[in-house]
N, C-alpha and C positions, 0 to 999 in steps of 0.2 A: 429465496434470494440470499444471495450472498454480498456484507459491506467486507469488502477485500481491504478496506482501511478507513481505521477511525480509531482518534485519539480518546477512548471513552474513561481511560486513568487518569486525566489533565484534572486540577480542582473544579474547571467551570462545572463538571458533572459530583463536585465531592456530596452535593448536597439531595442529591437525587438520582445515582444512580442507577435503584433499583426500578424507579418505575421510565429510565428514559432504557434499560433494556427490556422492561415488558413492554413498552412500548413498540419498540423493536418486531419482537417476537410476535404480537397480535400482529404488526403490519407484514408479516411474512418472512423478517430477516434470522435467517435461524444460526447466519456463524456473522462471526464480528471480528474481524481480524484484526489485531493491535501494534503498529510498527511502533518501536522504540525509537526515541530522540537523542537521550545518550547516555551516562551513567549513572546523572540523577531520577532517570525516569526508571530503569529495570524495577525496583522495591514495586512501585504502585501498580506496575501494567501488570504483573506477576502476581499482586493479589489481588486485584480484577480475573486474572487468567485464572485463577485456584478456586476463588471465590466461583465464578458461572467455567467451570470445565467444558460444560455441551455447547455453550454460544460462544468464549472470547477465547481464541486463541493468538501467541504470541509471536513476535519477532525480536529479532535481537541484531540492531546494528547503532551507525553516527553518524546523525543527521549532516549534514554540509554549513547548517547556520551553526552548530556546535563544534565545528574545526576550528580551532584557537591555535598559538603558540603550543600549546599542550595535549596535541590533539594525537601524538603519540600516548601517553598515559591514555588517554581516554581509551584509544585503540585497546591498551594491553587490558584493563580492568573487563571489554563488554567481549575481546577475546577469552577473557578467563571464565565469563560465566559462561558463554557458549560452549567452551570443550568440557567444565564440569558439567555439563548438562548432558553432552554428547556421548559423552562417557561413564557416566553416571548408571548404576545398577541400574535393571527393571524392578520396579516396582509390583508385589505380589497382585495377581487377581486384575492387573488394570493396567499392563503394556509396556505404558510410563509413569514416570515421574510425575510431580504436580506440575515442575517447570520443565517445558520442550519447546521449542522453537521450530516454526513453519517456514520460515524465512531470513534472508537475511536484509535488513533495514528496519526504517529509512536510511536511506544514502544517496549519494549523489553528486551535485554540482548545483551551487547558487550564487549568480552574482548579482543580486537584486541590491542586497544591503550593504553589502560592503566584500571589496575587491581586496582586502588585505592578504587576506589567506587559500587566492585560489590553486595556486599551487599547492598547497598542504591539502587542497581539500584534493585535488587529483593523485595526491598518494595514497591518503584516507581510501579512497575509493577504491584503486587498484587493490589495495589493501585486502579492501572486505568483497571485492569479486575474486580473489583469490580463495576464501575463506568460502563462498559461496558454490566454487567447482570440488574444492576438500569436500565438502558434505553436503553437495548434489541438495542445495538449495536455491529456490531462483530470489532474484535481489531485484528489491524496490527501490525504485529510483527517483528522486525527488528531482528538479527540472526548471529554474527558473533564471530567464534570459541566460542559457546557458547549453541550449538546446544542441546548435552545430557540435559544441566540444564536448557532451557527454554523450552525443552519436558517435562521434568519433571516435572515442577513448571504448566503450562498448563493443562498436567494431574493431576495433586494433585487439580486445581480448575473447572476439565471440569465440566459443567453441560447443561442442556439442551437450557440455554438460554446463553449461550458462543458460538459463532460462531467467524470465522475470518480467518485469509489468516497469512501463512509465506510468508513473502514475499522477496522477489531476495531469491529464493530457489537455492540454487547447491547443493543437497546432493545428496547419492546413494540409487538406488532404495530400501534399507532395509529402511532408514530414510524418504524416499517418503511415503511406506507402514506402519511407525510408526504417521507418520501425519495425513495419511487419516485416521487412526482408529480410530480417535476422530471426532466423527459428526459433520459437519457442518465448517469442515474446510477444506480452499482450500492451494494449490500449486501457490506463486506468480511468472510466467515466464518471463526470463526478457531478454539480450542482453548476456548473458552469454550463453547463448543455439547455438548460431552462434561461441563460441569460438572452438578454433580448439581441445586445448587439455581436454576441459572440458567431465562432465559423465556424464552432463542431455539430451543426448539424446537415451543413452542408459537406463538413467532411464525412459523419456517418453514412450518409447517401451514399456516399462515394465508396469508402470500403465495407459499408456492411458491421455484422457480428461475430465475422470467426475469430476475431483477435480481440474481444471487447471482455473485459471484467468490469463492474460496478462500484461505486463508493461513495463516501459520504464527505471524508478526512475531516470528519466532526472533531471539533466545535469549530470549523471554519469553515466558506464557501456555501453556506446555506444557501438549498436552490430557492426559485420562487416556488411560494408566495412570500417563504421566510429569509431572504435575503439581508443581508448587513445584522440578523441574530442568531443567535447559537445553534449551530448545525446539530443534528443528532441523527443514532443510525436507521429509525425508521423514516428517515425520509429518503432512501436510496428508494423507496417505491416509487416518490415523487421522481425520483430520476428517470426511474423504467418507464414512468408513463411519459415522461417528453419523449425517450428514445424511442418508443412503442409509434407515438403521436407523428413521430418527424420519419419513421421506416415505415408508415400505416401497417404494421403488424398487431396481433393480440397482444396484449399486455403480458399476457401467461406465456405465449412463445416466447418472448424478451427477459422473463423472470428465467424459464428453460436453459433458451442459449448461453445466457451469462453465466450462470451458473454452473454450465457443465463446464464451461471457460475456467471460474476459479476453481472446481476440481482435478482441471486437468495442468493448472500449474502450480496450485499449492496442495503439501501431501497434505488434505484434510481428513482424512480416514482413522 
């Protein structure tokens, strides 16, 4: 299995993170994908990423709660490490470098907390889907009470080389089926699928697995049993067994299809 995101760089894990990724790895998650937040985060997620090369790979974008007055700067600093990186020699014997980038985000649109900046945050964003069709990366999209206008803004720039994931989806199945209509984008599923009063399992029903990737977005959203405590990435298993439980399929077909899911939109190779 594959957790297509999780913050496993944040301090809650400073104090154990070697055994919350073998943890991981016994429960079957073998890549850990790491979206960046903004340009205090690059340092840590980057030696998390150097630190486990075979499990965490990274991202590199600005989150929407991180769009301030200065959200230009921010732009130019997590622009500048991405094209040093892009552009950066091969490294002998091993492809790449220590830092490369699978993606581009988190990003997106939020107007949960505060509506100060939502404007900045939709240039922010054009921004870095710009930056995402340059070098034919798909972009993670983060989504809260904000859903109609980052569909919107999505489709006004879809194009053939835009691919990418909504990710921690909870919406209903019409909004399932306005996401998949844009090529090359997935359903991010996450610990919210085990909540009791939630509707993504009656949206599952309804669309199925072709457009479905898996996650954790640890250390938040912890599915049940572990709800309201620290999410970690081996419990994206817990996840596959509600989605498993709620399609009546094998838990291993579910482990299967999601997985070819995150290889056929992140270059994990």
């Amino acid at each position: 299995m594959i957790d297509t995101h999780t913050h496993l760089y944040l301090n809650d894990f400073k104090e154990d993170i070697d055994d919350v990724i073998g943890r991981a790895v016994d429960a079957g998650v073998r890549k850990m994908l790491l979206p960046n937040i903004d340009s205090s985060t690059i340092e840590a997620m980057s030696n998390l990423a150097a630190r486990y090369p075979t499990n965490c790979l990274s991202m590199i974008g600005l989150h929407p709660c991180s769009v301030k007055a200065d959200f230009e700067n921010e732009l130019k600093v997590i622009e500048a490490e991405l094209r040093s990186v892009v552009t950066a020699p091969l490294s002998s014997g091993e492809g790449l470098g220590v830092r490369h980038y699978i993606a581009i985000g988190e990003t997106g649109l939020d107007y949960h907390w505060d509506e100060t900046f939502i404007e900045q945050q939709k240039e922010a964003l054009r921004i870095q889907i710009g930056w995402a069709k340059e070098f034919g990366l798909p972009i993670v999209l983060h989504s809260r009470d904000s859903f109609d206008d980052l569909l919107n803004l999505i489709t006004e720039h879809h194009h053939e080389k835009l691919t990418g994931v909504f990710h921690c989806f909870t919406g209903s199945t019409e909004e399932a089926r306005r996401v998949i209509a844009l090529s090359g984008f997935y359903l991010g599923i996450g610990g919210v699928v085990t909540y009791k009063n939630t509707v993504l399992r009656e949206t599952l029903k309804e669309v199925g697995l072709d457009r479905v990737v898996l996650e954790t977005d640890s250390p938040y959203l912890a599915p049940v049993p572990y709800r309201g405590k620290r999410n970690e990435s081996s419990y994206v298993s817990l996840i596959a067994e509600q989605v498993a439980l709620t399609l009546k399929l094998p838990m291993h077909e579910v482990a299967a299809l999601t997985e070819r899911n995150a290889k056929s939109l992140f270059p994990l190779a």
